[in-house]
ZATORGU-411209 format. One record per residue (C-alpha): x, y, z; residue number from 1; residue in one letter. Coordinates in pm, 1 decimal, decimal comma. Each point is the difference from the previous one (the first is absolute). Layout:
% residues N
(node (X Y Z) NUM 'a')
...
***
This chain:
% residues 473
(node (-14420,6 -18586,3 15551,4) 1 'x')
(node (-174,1 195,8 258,0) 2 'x')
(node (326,5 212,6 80,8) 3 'x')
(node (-2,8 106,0 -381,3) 4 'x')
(node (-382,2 90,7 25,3) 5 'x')
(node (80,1 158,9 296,9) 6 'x')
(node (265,1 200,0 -164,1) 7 'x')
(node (-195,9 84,6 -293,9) 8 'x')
(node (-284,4 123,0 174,1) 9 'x')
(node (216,9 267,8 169,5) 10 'x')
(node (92,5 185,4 -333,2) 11 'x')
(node (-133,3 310,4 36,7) 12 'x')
(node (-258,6 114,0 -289,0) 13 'x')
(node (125,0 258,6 -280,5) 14 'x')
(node (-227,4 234,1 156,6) 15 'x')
(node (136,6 -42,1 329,9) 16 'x')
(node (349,7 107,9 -104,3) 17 'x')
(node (-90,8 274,3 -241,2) 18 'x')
(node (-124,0 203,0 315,5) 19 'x')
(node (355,3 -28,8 137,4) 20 'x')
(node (100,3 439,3 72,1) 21 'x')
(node (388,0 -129,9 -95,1) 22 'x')
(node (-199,1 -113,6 -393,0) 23 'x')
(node (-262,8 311,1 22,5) 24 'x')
(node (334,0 223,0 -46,8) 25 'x')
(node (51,5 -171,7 -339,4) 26 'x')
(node (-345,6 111,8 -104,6) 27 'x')
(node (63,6 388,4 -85,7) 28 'x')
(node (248,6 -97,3 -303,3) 29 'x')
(node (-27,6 -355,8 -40,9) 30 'x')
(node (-247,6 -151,7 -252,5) 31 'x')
(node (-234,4 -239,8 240,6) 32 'x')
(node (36,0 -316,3 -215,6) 33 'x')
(node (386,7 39,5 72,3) 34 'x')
(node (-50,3 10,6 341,4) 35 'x')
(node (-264,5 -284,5 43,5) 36 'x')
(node (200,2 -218,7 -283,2) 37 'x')
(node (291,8 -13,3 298,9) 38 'x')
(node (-274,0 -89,4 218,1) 39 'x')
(node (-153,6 -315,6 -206,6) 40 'x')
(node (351,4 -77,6 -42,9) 41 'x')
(node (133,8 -57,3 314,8) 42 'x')
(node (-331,5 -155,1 131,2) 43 'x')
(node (44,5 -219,0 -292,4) 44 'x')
(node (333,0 -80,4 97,1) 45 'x')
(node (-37,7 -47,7 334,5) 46 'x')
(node (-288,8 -275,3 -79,0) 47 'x')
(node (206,2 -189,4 -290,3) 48 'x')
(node (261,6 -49,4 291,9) 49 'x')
(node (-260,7 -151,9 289,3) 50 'x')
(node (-119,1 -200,4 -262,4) 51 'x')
(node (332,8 -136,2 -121,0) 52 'x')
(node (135,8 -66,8 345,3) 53 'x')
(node (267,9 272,1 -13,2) 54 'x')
(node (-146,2 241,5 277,4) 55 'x')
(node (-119,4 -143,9 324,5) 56 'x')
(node (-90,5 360,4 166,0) 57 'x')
(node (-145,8 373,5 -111,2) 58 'x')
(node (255,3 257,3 16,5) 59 'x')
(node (-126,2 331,9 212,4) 60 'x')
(node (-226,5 215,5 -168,4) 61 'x')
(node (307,4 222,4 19,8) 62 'x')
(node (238,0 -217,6 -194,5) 63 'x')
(node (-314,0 20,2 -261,4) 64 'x')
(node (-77,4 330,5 -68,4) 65 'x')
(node (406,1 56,1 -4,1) 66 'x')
(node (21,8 -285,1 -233,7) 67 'x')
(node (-281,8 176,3 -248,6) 68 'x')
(node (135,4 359,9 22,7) 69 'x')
(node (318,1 -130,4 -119,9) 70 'x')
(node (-195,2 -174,2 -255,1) 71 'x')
(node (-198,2 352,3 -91,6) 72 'x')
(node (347,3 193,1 -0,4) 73 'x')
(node (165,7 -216,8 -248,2) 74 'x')
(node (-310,0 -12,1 -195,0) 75 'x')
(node (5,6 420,3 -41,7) 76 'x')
(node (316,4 -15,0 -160,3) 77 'x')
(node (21,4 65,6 -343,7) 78 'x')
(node (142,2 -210,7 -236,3) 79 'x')
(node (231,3 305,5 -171,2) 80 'x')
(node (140,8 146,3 303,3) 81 'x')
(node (229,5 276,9 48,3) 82 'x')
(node (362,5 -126,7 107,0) 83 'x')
(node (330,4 179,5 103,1) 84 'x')
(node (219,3 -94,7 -327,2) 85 'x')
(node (349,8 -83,1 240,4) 86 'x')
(node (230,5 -195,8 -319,3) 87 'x')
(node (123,2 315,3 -157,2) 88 'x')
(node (-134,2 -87,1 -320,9) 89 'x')
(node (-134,3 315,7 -133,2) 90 'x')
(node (-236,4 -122,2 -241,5) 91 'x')
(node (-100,3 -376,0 127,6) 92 'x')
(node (-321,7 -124,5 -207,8) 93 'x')
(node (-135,6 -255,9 276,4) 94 'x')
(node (-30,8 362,4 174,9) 95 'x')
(node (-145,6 229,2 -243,1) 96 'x')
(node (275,9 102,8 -160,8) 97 'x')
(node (0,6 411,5 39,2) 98 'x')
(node (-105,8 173,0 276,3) 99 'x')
(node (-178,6 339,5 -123,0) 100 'x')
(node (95,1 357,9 94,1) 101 'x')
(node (-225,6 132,7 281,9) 102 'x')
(node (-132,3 245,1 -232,4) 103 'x')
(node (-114,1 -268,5 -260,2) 104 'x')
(node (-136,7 -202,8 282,6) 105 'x')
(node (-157,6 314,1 104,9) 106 'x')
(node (-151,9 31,9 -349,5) 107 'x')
(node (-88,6 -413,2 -17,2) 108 'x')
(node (-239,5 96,6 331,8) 109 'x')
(node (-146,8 348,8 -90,1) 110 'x')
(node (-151,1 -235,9 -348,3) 111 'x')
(node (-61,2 -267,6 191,6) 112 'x')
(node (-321,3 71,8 214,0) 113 'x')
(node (-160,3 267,8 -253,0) 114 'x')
(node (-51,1 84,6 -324,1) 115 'x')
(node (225,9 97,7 -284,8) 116 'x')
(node (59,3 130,9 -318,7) 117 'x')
(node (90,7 -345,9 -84,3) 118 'x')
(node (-159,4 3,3 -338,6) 119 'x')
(node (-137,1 341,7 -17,4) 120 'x')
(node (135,6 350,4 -136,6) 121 'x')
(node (-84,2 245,5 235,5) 122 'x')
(node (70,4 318,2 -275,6) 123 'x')
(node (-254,7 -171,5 -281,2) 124 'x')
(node (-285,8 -124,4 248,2) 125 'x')
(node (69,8 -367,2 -129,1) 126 'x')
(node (156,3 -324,3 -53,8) 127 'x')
(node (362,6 4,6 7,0) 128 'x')
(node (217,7 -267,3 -29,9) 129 'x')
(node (224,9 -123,9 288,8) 130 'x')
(node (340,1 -44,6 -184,7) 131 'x')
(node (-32,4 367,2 8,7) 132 'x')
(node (60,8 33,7 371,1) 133 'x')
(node (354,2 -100,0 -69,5) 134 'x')
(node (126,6 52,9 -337,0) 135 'x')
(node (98,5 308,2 -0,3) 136 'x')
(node (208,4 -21,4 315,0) 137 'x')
(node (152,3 -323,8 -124,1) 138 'x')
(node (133,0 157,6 -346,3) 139 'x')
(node (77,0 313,2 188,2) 140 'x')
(node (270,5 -223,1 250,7) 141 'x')
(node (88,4 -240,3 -336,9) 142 'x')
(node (-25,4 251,0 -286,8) 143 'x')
(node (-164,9 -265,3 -159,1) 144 'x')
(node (-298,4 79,2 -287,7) 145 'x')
(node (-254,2 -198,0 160,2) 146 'x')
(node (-71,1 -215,9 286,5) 147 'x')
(node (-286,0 -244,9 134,8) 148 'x')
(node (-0,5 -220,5 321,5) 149 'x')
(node (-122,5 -334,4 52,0) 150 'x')
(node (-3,2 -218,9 312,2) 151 'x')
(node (329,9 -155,1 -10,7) 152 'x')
(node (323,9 -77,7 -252,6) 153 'x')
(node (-120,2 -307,4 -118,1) 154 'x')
(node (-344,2 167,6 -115,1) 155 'x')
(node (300,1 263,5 -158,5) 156 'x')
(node (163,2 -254,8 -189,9) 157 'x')
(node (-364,8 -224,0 -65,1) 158 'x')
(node (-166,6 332,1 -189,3) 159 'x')
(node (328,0 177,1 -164,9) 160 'x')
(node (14,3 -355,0 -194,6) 161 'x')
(node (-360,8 -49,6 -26,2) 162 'x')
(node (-29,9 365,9 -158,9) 163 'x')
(node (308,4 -41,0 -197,4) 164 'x')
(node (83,6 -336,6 -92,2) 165 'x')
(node (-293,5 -191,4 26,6) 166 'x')
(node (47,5 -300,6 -333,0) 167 'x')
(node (361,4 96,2 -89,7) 168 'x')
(node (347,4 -40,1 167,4) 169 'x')
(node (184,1 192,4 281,0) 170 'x')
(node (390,2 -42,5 -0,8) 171 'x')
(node (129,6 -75,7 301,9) 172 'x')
(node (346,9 -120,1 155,6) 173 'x')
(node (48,2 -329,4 137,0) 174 'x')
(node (188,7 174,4 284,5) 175 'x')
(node (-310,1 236,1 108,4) 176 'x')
(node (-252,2 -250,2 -6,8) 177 'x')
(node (-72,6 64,7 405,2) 178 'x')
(node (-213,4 -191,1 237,1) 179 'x')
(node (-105,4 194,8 323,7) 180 'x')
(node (-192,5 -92,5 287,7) 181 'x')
(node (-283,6 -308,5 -39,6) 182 'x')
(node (174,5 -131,9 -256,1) 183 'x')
(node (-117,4 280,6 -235,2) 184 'x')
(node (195,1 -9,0 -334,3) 185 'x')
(node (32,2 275,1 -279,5) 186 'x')
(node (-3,3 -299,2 -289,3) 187 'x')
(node (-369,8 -105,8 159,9) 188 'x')
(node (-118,4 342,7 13,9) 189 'x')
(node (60,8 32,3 -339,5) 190 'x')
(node (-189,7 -304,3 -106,7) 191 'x')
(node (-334,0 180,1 193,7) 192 'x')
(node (11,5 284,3 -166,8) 193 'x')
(node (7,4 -164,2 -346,6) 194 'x')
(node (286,1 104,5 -85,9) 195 'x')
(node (350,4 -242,4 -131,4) 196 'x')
(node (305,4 -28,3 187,6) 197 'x')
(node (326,0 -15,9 -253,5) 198 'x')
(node (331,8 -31,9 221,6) 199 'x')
(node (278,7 135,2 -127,4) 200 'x')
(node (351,0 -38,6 141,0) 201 'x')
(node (160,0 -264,2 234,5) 202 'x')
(node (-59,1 59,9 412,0) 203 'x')
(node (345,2 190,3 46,4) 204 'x')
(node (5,7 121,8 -308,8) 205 'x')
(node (-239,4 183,8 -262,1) 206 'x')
(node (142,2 261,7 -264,4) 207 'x')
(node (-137,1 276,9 -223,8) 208 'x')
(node (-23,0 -260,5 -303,6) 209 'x')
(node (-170,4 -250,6 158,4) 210 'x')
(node (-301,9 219,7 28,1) 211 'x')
(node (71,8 122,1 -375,0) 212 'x')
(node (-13,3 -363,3 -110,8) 213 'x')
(node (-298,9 -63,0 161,6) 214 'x')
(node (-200,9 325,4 -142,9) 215 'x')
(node (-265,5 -125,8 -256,5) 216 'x')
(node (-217,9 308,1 -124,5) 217 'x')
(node (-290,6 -181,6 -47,8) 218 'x')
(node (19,3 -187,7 365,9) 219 'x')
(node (184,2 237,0 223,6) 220 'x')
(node (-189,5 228,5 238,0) 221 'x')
(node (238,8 96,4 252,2) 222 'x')
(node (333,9 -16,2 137,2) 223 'x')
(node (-12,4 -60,0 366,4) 224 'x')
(node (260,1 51,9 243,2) 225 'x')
(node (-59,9 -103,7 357,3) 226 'x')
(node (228,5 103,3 333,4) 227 'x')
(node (136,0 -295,3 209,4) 228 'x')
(node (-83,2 166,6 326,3) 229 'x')
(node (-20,5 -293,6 164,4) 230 'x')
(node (308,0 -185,2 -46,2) 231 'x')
(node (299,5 79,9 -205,2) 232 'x')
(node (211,4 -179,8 -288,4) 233 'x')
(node (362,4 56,9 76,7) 234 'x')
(node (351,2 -147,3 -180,0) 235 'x')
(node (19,9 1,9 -374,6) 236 'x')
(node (-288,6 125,2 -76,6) 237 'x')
(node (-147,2 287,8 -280,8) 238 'x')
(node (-378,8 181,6 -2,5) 239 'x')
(node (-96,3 243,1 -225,6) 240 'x')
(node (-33,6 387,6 135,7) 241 'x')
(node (-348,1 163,8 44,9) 242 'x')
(node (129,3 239,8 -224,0) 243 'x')
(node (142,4 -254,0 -323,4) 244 'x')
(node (-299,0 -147,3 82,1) 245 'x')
(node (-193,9 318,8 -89,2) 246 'x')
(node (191,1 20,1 -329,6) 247 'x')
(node (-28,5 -297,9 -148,7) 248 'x')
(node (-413,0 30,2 73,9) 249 'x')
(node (49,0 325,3 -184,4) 250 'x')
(node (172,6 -151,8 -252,4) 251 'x')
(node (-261,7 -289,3 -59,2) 252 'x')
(node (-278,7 246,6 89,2) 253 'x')
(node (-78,5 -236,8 299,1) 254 'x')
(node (-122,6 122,4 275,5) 255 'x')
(node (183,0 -78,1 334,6) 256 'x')
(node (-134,8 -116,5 375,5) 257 'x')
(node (222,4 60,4 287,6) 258 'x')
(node (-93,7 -211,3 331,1) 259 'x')
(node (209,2 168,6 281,5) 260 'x')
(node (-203,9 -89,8 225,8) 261 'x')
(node (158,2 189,2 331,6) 262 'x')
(node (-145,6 285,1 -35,7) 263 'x')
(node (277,2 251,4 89,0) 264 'x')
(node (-31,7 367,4 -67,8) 265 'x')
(node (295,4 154,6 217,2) 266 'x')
(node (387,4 -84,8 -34,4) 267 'x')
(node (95,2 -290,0 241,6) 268 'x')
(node (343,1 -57,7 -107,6) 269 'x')
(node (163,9 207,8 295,3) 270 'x')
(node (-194,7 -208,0 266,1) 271 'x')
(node (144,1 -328,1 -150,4) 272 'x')
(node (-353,1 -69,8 -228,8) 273 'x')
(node (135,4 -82,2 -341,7) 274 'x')
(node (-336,8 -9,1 -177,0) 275 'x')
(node (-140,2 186,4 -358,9) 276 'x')
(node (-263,3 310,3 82,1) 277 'x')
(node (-307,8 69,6 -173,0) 278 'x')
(node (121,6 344,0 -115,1) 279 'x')
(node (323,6 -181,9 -179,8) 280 'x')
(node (-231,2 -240,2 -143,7) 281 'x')
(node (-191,4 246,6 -138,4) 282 'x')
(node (328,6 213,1 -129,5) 283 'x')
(node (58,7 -252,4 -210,2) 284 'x')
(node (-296,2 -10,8 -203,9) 285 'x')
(node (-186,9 -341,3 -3,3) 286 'x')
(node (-375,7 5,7 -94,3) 287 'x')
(node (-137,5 -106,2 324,0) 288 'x')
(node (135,0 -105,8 368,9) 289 'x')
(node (-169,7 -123,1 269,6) 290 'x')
(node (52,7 -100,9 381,6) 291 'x')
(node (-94,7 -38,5 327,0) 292 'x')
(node (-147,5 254,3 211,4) 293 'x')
(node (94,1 -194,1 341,2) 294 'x')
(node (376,7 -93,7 -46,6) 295 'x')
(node (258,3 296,4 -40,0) 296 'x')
(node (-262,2 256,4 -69,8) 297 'x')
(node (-108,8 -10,5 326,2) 298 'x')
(node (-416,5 2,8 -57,9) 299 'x')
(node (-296,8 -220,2 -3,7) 300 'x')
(node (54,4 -364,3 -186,7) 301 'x')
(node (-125,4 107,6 -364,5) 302 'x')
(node (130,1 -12,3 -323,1) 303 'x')
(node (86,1 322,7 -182,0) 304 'x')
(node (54,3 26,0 -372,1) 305 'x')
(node (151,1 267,3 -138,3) 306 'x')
(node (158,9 147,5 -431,7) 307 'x')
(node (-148,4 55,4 -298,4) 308 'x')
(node (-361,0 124,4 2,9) 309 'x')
(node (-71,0 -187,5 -297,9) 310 'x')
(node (14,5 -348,8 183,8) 311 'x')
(node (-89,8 114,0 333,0) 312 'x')
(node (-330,3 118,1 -156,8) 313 'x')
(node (-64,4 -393,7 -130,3) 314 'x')
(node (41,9 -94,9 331,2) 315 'x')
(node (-257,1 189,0 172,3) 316 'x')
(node (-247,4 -73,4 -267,8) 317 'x')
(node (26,2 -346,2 21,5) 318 'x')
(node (-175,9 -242,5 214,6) 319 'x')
(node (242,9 -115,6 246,4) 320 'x')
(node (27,0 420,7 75,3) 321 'x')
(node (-360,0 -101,3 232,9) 322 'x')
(node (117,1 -318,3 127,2) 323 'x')
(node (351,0 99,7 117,4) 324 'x')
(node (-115,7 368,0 126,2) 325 'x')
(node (102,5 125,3 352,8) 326 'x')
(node (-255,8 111,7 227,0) 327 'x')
(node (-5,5 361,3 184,3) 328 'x')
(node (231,5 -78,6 332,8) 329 'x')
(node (273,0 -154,3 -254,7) 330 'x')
(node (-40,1 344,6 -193,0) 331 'x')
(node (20,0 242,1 302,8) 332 'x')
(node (331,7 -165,3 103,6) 333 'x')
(node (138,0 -27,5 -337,0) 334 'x')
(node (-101,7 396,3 -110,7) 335 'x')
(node (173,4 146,7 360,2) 336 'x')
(node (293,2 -290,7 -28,7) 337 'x')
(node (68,2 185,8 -378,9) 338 'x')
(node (-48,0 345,5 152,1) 339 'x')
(node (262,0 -15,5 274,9) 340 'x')
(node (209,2 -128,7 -286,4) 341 'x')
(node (2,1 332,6 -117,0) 342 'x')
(node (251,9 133,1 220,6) 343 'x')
(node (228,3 -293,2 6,8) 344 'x')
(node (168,9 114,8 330,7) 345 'x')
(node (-303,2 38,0 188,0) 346 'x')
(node (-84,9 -361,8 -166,8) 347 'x')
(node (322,4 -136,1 158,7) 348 'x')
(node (-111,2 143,8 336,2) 349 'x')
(node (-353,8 -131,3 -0,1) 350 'x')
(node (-56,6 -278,8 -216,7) 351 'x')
(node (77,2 -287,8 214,0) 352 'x')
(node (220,9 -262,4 -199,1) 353 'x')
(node (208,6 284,7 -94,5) 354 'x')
(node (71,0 127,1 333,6) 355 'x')
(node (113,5 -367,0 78,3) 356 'x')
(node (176,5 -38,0 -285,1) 357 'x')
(node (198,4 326,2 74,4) 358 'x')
(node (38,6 -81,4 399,9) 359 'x')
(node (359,9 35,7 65,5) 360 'x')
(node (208,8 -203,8 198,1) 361 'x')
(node (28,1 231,3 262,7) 362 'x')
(node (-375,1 84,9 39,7) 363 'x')
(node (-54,6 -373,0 1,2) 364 'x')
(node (255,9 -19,4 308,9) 365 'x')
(node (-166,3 246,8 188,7) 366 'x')
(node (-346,4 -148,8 -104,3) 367 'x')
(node (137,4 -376,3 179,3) 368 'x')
(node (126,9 177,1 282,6) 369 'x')
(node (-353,4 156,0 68,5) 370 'x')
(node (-162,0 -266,2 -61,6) 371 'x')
(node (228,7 -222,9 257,8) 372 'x')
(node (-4,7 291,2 293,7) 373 'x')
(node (-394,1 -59,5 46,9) 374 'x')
(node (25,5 -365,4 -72,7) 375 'x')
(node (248,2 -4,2 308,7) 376 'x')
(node (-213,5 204,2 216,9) 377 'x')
(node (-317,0 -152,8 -94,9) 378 'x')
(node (55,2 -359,3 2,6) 379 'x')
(node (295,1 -150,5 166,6) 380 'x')
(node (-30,6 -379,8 -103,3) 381 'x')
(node (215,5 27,5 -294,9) 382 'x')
(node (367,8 156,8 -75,9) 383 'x')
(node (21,4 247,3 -300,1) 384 'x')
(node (297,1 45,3 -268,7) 385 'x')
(node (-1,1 238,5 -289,0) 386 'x')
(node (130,3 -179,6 -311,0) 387 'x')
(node (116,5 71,5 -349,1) 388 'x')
(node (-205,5 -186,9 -264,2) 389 'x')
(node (-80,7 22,2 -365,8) 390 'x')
(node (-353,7 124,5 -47,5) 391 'x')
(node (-201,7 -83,8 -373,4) 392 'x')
(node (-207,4 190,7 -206,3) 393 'x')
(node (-189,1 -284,5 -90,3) 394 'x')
(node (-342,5 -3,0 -208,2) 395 'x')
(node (151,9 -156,2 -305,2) 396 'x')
(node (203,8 315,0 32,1) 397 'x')
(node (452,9 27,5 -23,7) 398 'x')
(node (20,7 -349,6 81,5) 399 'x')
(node (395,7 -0,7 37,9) 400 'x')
(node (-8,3 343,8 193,2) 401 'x')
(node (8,9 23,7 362,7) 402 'x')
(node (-41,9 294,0 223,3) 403 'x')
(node (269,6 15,7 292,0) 404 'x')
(node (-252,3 -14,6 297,0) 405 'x')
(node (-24,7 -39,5 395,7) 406 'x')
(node (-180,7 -189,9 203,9) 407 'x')
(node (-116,6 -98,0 360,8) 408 'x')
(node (106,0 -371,7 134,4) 409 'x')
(node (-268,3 -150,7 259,8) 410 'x')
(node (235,6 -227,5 176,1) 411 'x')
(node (-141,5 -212,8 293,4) 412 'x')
(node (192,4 -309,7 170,7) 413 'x')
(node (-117,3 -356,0 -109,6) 414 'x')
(node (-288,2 113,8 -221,9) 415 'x')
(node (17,4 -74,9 -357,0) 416 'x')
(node (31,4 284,2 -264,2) 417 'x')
(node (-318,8 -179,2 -201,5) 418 'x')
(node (-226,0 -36,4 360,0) 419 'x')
(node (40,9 412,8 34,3) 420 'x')
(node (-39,5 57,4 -355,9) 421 'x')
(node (-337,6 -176,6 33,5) 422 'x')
(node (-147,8 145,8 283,2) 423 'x')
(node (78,0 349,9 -163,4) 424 'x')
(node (-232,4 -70,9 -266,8) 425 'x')
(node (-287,6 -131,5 276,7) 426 'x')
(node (60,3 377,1 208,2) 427 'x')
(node (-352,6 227,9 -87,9) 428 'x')
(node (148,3 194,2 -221,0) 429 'x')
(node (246,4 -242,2 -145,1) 430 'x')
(node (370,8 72,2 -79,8) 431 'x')
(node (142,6 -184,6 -285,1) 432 'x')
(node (385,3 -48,9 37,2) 433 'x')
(node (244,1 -194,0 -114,1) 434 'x')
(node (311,2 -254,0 106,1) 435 'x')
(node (323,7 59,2 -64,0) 436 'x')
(node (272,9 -293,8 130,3) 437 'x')
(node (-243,1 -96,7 241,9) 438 'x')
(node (-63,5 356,1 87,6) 439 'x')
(node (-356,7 144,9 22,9) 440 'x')
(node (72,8 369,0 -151,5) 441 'x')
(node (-234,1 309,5 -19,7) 442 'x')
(node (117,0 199,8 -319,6) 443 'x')
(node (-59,1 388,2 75,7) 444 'x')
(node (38,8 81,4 -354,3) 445 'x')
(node (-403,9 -114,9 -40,3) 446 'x')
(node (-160,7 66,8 339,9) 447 'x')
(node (-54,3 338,1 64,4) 448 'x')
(node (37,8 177,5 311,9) 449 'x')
(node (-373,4 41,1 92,0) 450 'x')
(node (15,9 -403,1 -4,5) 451 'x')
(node (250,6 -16,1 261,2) 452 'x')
(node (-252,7 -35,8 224,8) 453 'x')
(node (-170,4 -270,1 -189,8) 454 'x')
(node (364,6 -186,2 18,0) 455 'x')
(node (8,5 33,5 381,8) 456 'x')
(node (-409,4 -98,7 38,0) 457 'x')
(node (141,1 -330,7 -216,2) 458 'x')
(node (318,5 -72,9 185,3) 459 'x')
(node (-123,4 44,8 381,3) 460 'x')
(node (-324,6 -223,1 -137,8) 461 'x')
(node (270,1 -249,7 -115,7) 462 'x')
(node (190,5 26,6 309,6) 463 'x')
(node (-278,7 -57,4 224,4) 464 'x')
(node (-93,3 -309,3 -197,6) 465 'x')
(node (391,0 -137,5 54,8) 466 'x')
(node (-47,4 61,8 321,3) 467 'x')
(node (-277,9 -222,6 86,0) 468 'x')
(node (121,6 -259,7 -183,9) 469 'x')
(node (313,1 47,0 203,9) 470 'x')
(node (-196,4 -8,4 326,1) 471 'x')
(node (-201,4 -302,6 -75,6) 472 'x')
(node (365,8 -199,4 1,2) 473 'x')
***
């Protein structure tokens, strides 16, 4: 008993360690209670172990403080982190989806730490309204009548029904009736927004008459067509077209709701992307669309609804319009994302999940071989291999269309693929990357070159844990 009092009474006080010069450095961007939280808790610690029996001596004061910096380090880390996105999935939701354009990023931090003309029209001296900031770019790149954003698709779809169906029926397909990430289905976000699903068809098949036999004029409100981009029906199967679709609402005097979704305003096809654009969409005449800013458009996650002005002006008068509205950093990336969209070459160039869409094979090659020259001179622990591999657009986006891709093999004798993949995502700046046949590979297709250096940091920190381990046996 007196060996634990002993013990106990050589615990330094709080005090004591906060005066430490290796926990003073913390103080200049480190909030204090952080920094004498790690404290209490390690004292804490320390005296829950004398008391139980499991520590029968005081480690050095230098085994201490180290013990509480690392505390204070892991502490600072945010919980959304920047990471190097190594799978070669170009649109990957657990990571954000789309990465902006410099220039809309650029945008997102001039609004960010100021004021703006968020809500304010400079040329009248008063309140504006901020759907303005983008609508005319967005039916300038669509050729849409009107537009209006909201926060995300699922607000899209929740208000376009509210608006415009709310008590009465929307005919859908059996086949279309989509569930995306977080188990969020189209059939429930109906029921919110008060309006009725009627399902029309059979899953692989749904024809023009079904939705002509369902058509009731007093109960109808909408035909509604909705784009599988997340998965595909294949085999004997039948759909109605956007555009029959279009005529038979014309026929009926229905008005008709495309879901697409994606997002895409320039021509894929040639890069192996077999997915509907916006500008199509609109060709072909139905009342309103809406989709995703952060898939195949390439901007901010939002929702943007686009057609006929008539039904695009319910929407922003009704109530939902304030609960599902964007704020200003959302607004500056969307209105420069649009703008570069304008010149749809320079959008190719610069918007970055077209440029890795459209990397070729051969610029992919020479990418990998880049990337494994300074992993060879910089850390030596592990061999490199280039490899073929079949990259994804992902995001709910062409989900039976792969991108011919190349990637970097971290090979290493006697360590498991999974144990490497791990410690990747533990480096400081972490690299996620994925296994392949008990291969740990870094696709180039989604790292770019200034993050080279953020691979190497991650692979020599990686290394020099393996090596350790390897020394300790």
């Amino acid at each position: 008993m007196e060996d634990v009092r002993s013990l106990l009474r050589h615990i330094p006080k709080v005090d004591e360690v906060l005066m430490d010069g290796r926990l003073l450095f913390f103080y200049k961007d480190t909030p204090r209670n952080v920094i004498v939280d790690s404290v209490r808790e390690k004292l804490d610690s320390i005296r829950g172990d004398i008391l139980e029996g499991r520590l029968s001596e005081i480690s050095s004061k230098d085994e201490l403080i180290a013990d509480i910096v690392s505390s204070i380090v892991e502490k600072k880390k945010k919980n959304l982190r920047r990471v190097i996105n190594a799978t070669g999935v170009v649109l990957h939701t657990n990571l954000g989806r789309a990465e902006l354009s410099e220039e809309a990023a650029r945008a997102v931090a001039e609004v960010a730490d100021s004021y703006s003309t968020l809500e304010y029209d400079l040329k009248r001296g008063q309140r504006g309204s901020r759907q303005d900031i983008v609508e005319a770019a967005v039916r300038k790149v669509t050729g849409a009548e009107a537009a209006m954003v909201v926060n995300n698709n699922a607000a899209a779809t929740m208000i376009v029904l509210a608006a415009m169906a709310r008590g009465k029926e929307v005919v859908v397909s059996r086949g279309e009736l989509v569930e995306i990430g977080g188990s969020f289905r189209i059939p429930d976000v109906m029921s919110e927004s008060g309006a009725y699903l009627k399902e029309v068809g059979t899953t692989n098949k749904t024809k023009p008459s079904d939705y002509e036999n369902a058509y009731d004029e007093e109960l109808t409100a909408a035909f509604m067509k909705v784009h599988t981009s997340n998965y595909r029906i294949v085999g004997f199967t039948e759909d109605v077209s956007l555009t029959d679709m279009v005529e038979l609402g014309r026929k009926f005097h229905v008005p008709v709701i495309y879901d697409m979704g994606n997002g895409l305003m320039a021509d894929l096809h040639r890069y192996g992307v077999n997915e509907p654009t916006v500008k199509d969409a609109v060709a072909a005449g139905p009342d309103v669309i809406l989709f995703s800013g952060d898939k195949l458009l390439g901007g901010p996650q939002a929702g943007i609804i686009v057609g006929n002005k008539k039904y695009i002006d319910l929407m922003k008068k009704h109530p939902l319009a304030r609960a599902f509205r964007v704020d200003k950093m959302t607004l500056a990336a969307l209105e420069t994302t649009f703008y570069q969209y304008q010149d749809e070459d320079r959008a190719m160039k610069e918007i970055p999940v077209l440029r890795m869409i459209s990397a070729s094979e051969k610029a992919l090659s020479e990418k990998a071989k880049k990337l494994i020259k300074l992993l060879e001179e910089s850390c030596g622990g592990f061999r490199y291999e280039e490899e073929e591999c079949l990259d994804q657009v992902g995001g709910g986006s062409a989900p039976t269309d792969y991108l011919k891709g190349r990637a970097v093999a971290l090979l290493r004798e006697g360590v498991a693929a999974e144990k490497v993949e791990r410690l990747l995502r533990k480096a400081e700046l972490p690299v996620i990357a994925r296994i392949n046949h008990d291969r740990v590979l870094i696709d180039v297709r989604t790292v770019k070159e200034s993050e080279f250096a953020g691979v190497a940091a991650a692979v020599n920190y990686v290394d020099a844990i393996l090596t350790d381990k390897e020394g300790e046996h």
